[in-house]
C-alpha positions as CSV (number, residue, x, y, z in Angstrom):
1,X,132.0,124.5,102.4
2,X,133.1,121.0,101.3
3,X,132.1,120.1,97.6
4,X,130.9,116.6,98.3
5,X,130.1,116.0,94.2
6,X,134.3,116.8,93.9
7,X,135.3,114.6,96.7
8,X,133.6,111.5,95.0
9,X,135.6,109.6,92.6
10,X,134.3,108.7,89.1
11,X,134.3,105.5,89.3
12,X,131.3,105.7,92.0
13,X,129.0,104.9,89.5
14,X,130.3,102.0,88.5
15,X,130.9,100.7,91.7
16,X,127.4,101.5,92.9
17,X,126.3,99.5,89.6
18,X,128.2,96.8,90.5
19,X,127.3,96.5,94.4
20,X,123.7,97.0,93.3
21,X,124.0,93.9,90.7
22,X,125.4,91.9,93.5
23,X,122.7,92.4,95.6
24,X,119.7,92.2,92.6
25,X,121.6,88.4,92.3
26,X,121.9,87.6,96.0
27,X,118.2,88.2,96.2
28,X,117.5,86.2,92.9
29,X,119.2,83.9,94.5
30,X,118.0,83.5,97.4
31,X,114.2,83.5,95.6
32,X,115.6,80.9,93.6
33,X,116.4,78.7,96.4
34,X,112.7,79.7,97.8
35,X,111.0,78.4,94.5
36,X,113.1,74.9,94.7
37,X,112.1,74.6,98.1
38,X,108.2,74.8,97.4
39,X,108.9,72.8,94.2
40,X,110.6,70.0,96.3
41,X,107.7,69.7,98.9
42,X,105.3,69.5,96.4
43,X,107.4,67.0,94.3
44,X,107.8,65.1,97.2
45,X,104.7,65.4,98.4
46,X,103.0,64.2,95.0
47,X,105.5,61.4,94.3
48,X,104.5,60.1,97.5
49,X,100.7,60.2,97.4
50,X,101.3,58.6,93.9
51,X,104.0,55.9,94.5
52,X,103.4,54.7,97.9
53,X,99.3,56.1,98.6
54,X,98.3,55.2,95.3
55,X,101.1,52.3,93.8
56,X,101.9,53.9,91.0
57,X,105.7,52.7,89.8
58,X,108.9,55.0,90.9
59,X,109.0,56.4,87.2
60,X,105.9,57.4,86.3
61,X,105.4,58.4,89.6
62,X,108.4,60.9,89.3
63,X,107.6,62.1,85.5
64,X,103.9,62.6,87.0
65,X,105.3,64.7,90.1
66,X,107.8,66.7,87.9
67,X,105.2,67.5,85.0
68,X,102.6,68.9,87.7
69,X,105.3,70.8,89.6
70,X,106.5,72.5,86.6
71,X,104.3,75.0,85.7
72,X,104.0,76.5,89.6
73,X,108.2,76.8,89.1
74,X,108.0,78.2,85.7
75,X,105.6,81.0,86.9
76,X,107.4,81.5,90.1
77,X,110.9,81.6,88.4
78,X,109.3,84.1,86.1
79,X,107.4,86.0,88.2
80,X,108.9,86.4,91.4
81,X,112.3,85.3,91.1
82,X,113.2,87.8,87.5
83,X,109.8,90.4,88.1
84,X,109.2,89.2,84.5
85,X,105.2,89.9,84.0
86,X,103.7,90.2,80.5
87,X,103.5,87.6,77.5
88,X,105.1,84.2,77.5
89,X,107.6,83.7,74.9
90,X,107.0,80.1,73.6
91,X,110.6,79.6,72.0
92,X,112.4,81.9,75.0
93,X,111.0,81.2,77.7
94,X,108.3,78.0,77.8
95,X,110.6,75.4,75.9
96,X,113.7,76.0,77.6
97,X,112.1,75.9,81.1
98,X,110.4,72.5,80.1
99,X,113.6,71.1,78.5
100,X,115.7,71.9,81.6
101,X,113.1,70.6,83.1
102,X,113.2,66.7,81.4
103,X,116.8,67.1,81.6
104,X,116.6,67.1,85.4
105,X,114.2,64.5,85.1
106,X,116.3,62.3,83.0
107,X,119.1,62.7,85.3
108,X,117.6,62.3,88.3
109,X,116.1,59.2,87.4
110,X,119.5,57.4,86.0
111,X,121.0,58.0,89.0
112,X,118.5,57.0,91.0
113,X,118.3,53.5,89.0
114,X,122.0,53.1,89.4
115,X,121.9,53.9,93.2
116,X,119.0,50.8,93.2
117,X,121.0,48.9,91.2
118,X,124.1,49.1,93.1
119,X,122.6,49.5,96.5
120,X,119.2,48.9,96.6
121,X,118.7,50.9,99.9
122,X,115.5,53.6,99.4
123,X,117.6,56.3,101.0
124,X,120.4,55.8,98.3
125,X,117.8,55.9,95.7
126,X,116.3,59.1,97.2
127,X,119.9,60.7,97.3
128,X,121.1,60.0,94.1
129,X,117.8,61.5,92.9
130,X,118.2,64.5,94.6
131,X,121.5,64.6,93.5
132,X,120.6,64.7,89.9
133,X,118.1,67.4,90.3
134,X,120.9,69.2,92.6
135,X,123.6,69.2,89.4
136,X,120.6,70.4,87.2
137,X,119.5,73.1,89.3
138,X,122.8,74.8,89.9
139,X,122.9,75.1,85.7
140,X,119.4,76.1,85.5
141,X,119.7,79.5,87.5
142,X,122.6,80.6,85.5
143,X,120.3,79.3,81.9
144,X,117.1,81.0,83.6
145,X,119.3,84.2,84.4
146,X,119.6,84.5,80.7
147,X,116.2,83.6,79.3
148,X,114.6,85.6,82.0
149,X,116.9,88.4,83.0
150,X,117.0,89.2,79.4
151,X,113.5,89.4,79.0
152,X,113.5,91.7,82.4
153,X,116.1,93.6,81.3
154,X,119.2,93.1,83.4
């Protein structure tokens, strides 16, 4: 008989731990990306009603959409994205996500006033403020990873 426990090399473990981190961040990932997508539709969706439905300026109407849509985000990110349940940690978890949050703001909507100012076309403008969330949220999954994965213990 063939001792299968001889014929596998030590190092198994350690390449089933890493093959099985690969694949617990491909799927965070890709939850990640699911998140942004429902947190775009309902941005977009909001900012709409608000700018062009109801007239409310660009700005506001953008700080109005991303204030709303934060709070489904942060308890998606949280929840489903990292499988973090229990109590919210104010300083490690609440703050950051809101701070990262403004930032994107903030960034989204200077370059979406520069795009106006050099361009004025409305798809610029929409561009560059995607763009600005886009540079955000790539740095936000790997500051999330460590708030949250941390806190979920991976």
């Amino acid at each position: 008989m063939l001792d299968t426990k001889s014929s596998v090399p030590q190092s198994s473990g350690t390449v089933a731990a890493i093959v099985s981190t690969r694949s617990t961040d491909a799927t965070r990932l890709m939850r990640y990306g699911a998140v942004s997508a429902v947190n775009i539709v309902g941005h977009q969706s909001i900012l709409f009603v608000a700018n062009s439905i109801g007239g409310m300026p660009g700005g506001p109407a953008n700080a109005l959409a991303a204030t709303i849509m934060c709070l489904p985000a942060y308890l998606l990110s949280r929840n489903w994205v990292w499988n973090v349940d229990g109590e919210h940690s104010l300083r490690g978890q609440v703050v950051p996500f809101w701070v990262i949050t403004i930032i994107g703001l903030v960034v989204s909507t200077v370059m979406a006033a520069a795009a106006q100012a050099m361009s004025g076309s409305g798809l610029v403008v929409n561009v560059a403020a995607f763009a600005g969330y886009f540079f955000v949220w790539i740095a936000k999954f790997f500051i999330l990873e460590r708030l949250f994965g941390r806190a979920a213990g991976s």
